[in-house]
C-alpha positions in Angstrom: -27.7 28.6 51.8 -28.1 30.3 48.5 -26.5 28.6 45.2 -25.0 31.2 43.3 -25.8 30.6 39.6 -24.0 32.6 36.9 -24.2 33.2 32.9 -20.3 33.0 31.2 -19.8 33.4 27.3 -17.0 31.1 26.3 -15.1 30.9 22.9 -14.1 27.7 21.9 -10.6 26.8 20.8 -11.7 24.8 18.2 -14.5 26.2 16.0 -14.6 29.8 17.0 -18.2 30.3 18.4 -19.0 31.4 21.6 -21.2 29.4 24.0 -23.1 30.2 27.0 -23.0 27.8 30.6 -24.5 28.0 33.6 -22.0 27.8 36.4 -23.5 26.3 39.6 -21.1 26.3 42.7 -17.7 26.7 40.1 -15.4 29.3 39.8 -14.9 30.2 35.8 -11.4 29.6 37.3 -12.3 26.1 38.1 -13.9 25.5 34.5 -11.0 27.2 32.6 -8.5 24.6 34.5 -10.4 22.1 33.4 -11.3 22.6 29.8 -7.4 22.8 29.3 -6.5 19.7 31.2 -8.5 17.5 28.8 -6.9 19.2 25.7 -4.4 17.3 23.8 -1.7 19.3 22.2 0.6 18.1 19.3 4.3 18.1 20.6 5.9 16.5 17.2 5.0 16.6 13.6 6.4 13.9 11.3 6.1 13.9 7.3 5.4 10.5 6.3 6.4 9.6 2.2 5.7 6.2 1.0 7.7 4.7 -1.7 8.8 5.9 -5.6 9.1 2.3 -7.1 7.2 0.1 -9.2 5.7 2.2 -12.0 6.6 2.3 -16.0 7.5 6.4 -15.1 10.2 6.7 -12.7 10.8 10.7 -13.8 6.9 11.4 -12.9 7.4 9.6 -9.5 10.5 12.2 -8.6 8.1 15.1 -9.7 5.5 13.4 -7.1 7.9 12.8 -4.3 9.3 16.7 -4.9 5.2 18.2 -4.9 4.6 16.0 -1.6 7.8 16.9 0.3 7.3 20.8 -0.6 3.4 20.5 0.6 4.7 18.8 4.5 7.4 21.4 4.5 4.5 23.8 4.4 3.2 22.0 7.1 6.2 22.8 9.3 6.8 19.3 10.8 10.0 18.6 12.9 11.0 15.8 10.5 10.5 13.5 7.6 10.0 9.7 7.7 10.3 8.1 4.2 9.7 4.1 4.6 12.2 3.3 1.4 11.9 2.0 -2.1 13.5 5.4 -3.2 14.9 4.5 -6.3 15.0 1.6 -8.6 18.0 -1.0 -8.1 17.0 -3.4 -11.5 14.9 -1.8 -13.6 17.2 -0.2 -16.2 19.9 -0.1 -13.5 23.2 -2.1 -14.8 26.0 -0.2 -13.0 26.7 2.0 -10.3 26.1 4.9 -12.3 23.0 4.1 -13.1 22.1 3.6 -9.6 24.0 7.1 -8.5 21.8 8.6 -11.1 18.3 8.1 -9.3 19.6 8.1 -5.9 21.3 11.7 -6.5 17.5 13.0 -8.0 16.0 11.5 -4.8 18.6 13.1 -2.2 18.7 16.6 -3.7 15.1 16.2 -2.3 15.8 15.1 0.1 18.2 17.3 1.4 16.2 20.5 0.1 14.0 20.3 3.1 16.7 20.9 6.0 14.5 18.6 8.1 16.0 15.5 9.4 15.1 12.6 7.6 14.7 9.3 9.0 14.5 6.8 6.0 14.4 2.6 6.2 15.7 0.8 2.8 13.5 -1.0 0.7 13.7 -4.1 -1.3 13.5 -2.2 -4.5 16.6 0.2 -3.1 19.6 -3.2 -2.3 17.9 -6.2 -4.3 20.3 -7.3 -6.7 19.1 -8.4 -10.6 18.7 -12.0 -10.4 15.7 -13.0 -8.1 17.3 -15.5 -5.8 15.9 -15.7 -2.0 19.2 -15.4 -0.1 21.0 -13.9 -2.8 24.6 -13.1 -2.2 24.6 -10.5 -4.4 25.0 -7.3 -2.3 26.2 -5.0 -4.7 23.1 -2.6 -4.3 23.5 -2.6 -0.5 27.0 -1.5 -1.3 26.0 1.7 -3.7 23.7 2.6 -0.7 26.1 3.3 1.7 28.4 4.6 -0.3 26.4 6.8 -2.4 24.5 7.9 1.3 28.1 8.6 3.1 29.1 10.7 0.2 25.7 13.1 0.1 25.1 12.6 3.9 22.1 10.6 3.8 21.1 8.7 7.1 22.8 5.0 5.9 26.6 5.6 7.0 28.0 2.3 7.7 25.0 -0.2 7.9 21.2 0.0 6.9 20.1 0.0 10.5 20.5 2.6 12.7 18.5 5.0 15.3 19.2 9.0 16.6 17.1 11.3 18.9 15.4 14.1 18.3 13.8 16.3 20.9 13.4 13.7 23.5 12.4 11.0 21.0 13.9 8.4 19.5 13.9 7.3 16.1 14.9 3.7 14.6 15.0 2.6 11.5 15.4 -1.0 11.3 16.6 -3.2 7.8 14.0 -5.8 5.9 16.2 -7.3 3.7 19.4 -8.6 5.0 17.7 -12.0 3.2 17.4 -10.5 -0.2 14.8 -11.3 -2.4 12.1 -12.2 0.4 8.8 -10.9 1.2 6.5 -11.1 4.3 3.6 -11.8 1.3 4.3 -13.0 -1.8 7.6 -14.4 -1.4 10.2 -16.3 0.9 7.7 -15.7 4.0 9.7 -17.3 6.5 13.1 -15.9 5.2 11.9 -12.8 5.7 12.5 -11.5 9.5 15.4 -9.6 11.8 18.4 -11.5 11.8 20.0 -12.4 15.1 22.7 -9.3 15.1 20.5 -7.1 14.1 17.3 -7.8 17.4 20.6 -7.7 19.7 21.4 -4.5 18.6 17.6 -3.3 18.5 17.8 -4.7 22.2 21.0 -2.5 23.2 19.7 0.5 21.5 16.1 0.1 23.3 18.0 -0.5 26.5 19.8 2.8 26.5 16.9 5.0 25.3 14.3 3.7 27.6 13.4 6.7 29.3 12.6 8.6 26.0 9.6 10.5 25.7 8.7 8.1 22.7 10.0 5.6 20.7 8.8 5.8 16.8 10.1 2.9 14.4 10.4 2.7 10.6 11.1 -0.6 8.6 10.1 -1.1 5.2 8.3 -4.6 4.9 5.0 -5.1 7.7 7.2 -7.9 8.8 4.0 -8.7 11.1 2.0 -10.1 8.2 3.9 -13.2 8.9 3.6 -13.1 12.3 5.8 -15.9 13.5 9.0 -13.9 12.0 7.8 -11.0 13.6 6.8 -12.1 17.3 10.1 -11.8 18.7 10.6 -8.3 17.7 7.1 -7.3 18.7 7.7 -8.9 22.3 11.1 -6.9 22.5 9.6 -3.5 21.4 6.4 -3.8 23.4 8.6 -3.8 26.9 9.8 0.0 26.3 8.0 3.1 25.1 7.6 2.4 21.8 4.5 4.5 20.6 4.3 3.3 16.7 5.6 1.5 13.7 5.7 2.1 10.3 5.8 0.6 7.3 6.0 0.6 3.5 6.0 -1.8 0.7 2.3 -2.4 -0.4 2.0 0.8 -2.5 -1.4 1.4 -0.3 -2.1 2.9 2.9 -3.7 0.6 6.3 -4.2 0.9 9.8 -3.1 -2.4 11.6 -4.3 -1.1 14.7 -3.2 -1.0 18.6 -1.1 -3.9 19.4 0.0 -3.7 23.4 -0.3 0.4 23.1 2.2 0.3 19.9 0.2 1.5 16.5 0.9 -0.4 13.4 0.7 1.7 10.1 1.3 1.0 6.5 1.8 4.3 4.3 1.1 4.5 0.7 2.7 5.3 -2.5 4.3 8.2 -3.0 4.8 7.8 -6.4 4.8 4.8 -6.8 2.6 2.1 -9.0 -0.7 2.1 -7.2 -3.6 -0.4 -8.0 -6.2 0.9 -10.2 -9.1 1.2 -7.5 -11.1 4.3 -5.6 -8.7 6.4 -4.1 -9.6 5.4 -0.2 -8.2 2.1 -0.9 -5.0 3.1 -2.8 -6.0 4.5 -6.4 -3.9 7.6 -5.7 -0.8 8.9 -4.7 -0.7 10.4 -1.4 1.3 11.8 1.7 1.4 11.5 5.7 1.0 14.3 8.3 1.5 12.3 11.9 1.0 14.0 15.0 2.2 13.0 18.4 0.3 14.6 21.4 1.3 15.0 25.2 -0.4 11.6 25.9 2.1 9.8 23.3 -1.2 9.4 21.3 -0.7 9.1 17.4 -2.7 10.7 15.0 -2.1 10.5 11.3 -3.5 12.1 8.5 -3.4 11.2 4.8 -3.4 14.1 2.0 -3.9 13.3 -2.0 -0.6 14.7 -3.8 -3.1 15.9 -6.0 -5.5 18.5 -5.1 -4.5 17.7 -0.7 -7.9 16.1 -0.1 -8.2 13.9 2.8 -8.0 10.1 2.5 -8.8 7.2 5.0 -6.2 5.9 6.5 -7.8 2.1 5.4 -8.9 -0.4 8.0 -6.7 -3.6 7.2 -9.9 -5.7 7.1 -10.7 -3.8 4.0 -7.1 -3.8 2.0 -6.8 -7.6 3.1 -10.1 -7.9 1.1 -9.7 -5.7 -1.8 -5.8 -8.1 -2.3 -7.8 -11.4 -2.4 -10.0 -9.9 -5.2 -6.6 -8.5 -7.3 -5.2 -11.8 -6.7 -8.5 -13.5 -8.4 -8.8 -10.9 -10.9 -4.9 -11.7 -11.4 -6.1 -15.3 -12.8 -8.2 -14.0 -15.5 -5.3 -13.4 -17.6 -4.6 -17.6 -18.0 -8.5 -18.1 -19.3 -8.2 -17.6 -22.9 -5.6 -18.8 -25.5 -6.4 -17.2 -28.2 -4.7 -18.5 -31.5 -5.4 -17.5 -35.2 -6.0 -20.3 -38.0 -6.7 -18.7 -41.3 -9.6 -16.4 -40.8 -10.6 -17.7 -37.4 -9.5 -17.6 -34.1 -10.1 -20.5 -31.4 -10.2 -19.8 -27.8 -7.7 -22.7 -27.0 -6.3 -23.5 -29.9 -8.3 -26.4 -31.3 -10.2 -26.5 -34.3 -13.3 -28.1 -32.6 -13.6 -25.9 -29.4 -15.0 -22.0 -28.9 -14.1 -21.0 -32.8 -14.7 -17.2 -32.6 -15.7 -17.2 -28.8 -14.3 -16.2 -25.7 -15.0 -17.0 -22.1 -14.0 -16.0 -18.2 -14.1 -18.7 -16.0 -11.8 -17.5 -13.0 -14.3 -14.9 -11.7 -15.9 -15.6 -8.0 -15.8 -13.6 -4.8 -13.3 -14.7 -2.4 -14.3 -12.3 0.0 -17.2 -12.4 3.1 -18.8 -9.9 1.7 -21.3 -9.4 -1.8 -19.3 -8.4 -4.4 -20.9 -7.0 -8.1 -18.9 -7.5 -11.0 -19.2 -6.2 -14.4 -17.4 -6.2 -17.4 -17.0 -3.7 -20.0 -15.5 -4.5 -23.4 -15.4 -3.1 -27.4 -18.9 -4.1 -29.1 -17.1 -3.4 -32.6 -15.1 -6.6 -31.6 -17.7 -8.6 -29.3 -21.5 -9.6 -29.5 -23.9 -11.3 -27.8 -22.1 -11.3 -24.4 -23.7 -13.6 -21.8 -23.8 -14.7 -18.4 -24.0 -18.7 -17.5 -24.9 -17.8 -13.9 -27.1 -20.1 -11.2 -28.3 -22.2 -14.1 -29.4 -19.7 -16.5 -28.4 -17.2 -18.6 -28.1 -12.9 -18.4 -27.4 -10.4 -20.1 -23.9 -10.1 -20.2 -23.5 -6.3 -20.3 -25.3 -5.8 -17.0 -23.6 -6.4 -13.6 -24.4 -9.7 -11.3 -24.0 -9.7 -7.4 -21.6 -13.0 -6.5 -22.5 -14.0 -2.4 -19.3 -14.3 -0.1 -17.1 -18.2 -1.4 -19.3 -18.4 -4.9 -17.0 -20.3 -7.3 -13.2 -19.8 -4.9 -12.1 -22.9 -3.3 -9.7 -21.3 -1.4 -8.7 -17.7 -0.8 -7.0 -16.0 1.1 -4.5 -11.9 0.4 -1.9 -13.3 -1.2 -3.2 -16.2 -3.5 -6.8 -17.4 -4.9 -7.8 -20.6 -6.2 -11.1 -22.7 -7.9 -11.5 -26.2 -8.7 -9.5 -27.2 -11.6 -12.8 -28.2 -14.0 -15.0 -25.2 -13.5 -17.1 -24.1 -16.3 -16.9 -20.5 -17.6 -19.4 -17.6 -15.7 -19.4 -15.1 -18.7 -18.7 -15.1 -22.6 -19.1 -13.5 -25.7 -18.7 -14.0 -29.8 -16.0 -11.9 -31.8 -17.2 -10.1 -34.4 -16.1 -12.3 -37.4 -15.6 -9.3 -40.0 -12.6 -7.8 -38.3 -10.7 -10.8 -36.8 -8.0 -10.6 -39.1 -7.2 -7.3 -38.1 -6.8 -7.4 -34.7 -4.1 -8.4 -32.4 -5.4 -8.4 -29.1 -8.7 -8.3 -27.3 -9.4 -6.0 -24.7 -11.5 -6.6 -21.3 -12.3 -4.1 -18.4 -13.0 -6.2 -15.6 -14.5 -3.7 -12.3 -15.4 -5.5 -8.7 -17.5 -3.2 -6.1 -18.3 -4.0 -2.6 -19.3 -2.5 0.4 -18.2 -2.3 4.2 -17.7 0.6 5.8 -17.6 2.8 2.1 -18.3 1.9 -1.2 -15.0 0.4 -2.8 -13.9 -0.5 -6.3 -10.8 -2.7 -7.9 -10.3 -2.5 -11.9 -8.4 -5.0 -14.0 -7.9 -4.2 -17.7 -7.0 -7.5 -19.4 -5.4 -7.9 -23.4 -6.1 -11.1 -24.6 -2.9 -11.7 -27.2 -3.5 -13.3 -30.2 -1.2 -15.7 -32.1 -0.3 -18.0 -34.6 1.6 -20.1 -31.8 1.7 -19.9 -28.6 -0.9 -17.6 -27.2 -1.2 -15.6 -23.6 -3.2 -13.0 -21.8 -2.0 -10.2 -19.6 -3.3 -8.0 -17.8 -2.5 -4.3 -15.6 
């Protein structure tokens, strides 16, 4: 028996260029059938906007959030996810109509789009003025609803809730019915689901388990503490669920697969955003997320900007590029600078550092080499130096610090040295202008490598005082 073998020109789908195969013993039928059984196609397009808060501009932020809605509606998604912090409940906000003020810029955006919206409040949207954990203050909770009932806005009667939308369903669950807690940086284990709140999540599961796909949105990552989370997890994991997202940490992060449901964190929108390389949250961004006929979810990340593509960041790298913040965070506490007569003493004695100052919180409490270098005004400092592995370099060049060098303990929310630890770099002030300055300046810049080159920045302003003396840095 003779093989019949045939020539066929094909045109992909994908790229446009034509490609020749040999057919032995198919039918171009055959490969036709097959070629479109293994290709994915996107049944549902969600808009994903991260939060507004945070930063000394609120007006820029709404011109940000209305530049990023307008480029997804050119996208033509079916809906909108925003992951909360839409407006500020503190800062400058001492009334209701303060709060109505921002909240009405927010949802004329809002409601521009005519996409559904499905939005989860954030801390900075209900927390009351006075930080308390458990705060009984639910007076911002109060304008929500009220202020969402009266311009149609998804919170109607509580800040959880859930709705369907071509075959999916949709939930947005509520992070802070324990105000004033944080899965990070504050009240770890007050922050999780109350009791009323997983029963209903549980009822509302129950009678949309044969969905096509379940999405959720909650502000916090409640799963960074993982014990307040667990219980939640176990009860999602049992029923379609296809992916949850989060807000809060102003950058974006993958969190992975977790028993088929995919953990994201979006980014700002607006929002403050660490001063760092733009893959690993130095710039204000916006979500395309795709869902394909396998439930698979895809999600691309878009600078507001100029719509260049961003990583969606592996949360190996953010977890590292937090511990350095948090030790670049303790530089601020090394100097106290005070002024007496024409000098200035870097702690306030008048027999220690006269007209010197020194950094002795630097180290790398990350597994990986970081190189650090510091950039400063040589009108106002000389002769910088660094007292590194027993000798002394050039200050003004960069030094590589291996993974534990001078951290005790470190970890993404909080850094630490031993108390007595001698200073790693320092430099003289320039004694002819000390008694006109107020403040000196620092530019401290930490690089590493994994799977990119990344980059964190801390500018730090050494006050000086007559009295009592404090850095700060942002």
């Amino acid at each position: 028996m003779r093989t019949t073998r045939q020539q066929y020109q094909l045109k992909s789908t994908s790229n446009g260029k034509y490609h020749h195969l040999w057919l032995i013993g198919l039918t171009l039928l055959t490969l036709l059938l097959s070629q479109q059984c293994h290709e994915h196609h996107s049944i549902l397009k969600v808009g994903l906007i991260g939060d507004q808060t945070g930063t000394y501009h609120p007006d820029d932020a709404v011109v940000l959030l209305d530049s990023a809605v307008k480029k997804i509606i050119a996208w033509n998604p079916d809906l909108i996810i925003h992951v909360g912090d839409m407006v500020e409940s503190i800062k400058n906000v001492k009334s209701m109509e303060e709060y109505r003020t921002q909240f009405e810029k927010v949802a004329k955006i809002v409601k521009s789009s005519g996409l559904p919206w499905l939005i989860a409040a954030g801390d900075h949207d209900v927390n009351p003025p006075v930080y308390q954990p458990l705060s009984t203050d639910h007076s911002r909770e109060t304008w929500l609803v009220q202020l969402s009932r009266k311009l149609d806005m998804p919170f109607q009667s509580r800040l959880y809730y859930s709705f369907d939308y071509r075959g999916f369903h949709f939930i947005a669950l509520y992070s802070l019915e324990n105000l004033h807690t944080d899965p990070r940086w504050g009240s770890i284990f007050l922050n999780s689901i109350s009791d009323e709140q997983l029963a209903w999540l549980a009822n509302d599961l129950e009678s949309h388990k044969k969905s096509r796909g379940i999405i959720v949105v909650v502000h916090h990552p409640h799963w960074y503490s993982w014990s307040n989370w667990y219980r939640v997890h176990e009860l999602l994991r049992r029923y379609p669920v296809i992916a949850v997202v989060a807000g809060h940490f102003h950058y974006d992060q993958d969190d992975g697969i977790i028993d088929g449901i995919r953990y994201l964190v979006m980014g700002s929108t607006g929002g403050a955003i660490k001063d760092c390389d733009i893959h690993s949250g130095g710039i204000q961004e916006y979500g395309l997320m795709t869902v394909d006929d396998q439930n698979m979810v895809k999600l691309q990340l878009k600078a507001i900007e100029n719509d260049s593509v961003l990583e969606l960041t592996p949360r190996r790298s953010m977890d590292r590029l937090q511990a350095l913040e948090c030790m670049l965070d303790n530089l601020w506490s090394d100097n106290d600078l005070k002024r007496q007569g024409k000098l200035i003493y870097s702690d306030g004695s008048s027999t220690a550092n006269r007209d010197k100052i020194f950094l002795k919180s630097i180290g790398n409490p990350i597994d990986l080499p970081v190189q650090i270098n510091i950039d400063y005004d040589p009108e106002i400092l000389f002769n910088p130096i660094w007292y590194f592995a027993g000798k002394t370099i050039q200050g003004d060049t960069a030094i590589t610090l291996y993974p534990g060098e001078r951290i005790l303990w470190a970890n993404y929310s909080n850094v630490g040295q031993v108390s007595k630890i001698n200073p790693i770099w320092g430099a003289e002030i320039n004694p002819d202008i000390i008694t006109s300055i107020n403040s000196i300046h620092l530019s401290v810049t930490v690089t590493f490598n994994d799977n990119r080159t990344r980059w964190i920045k801390k500018e730090l302003y050494y006050q000086i005082n007559r009295g009592r003396s404090y850095g700060y840095g942002n």
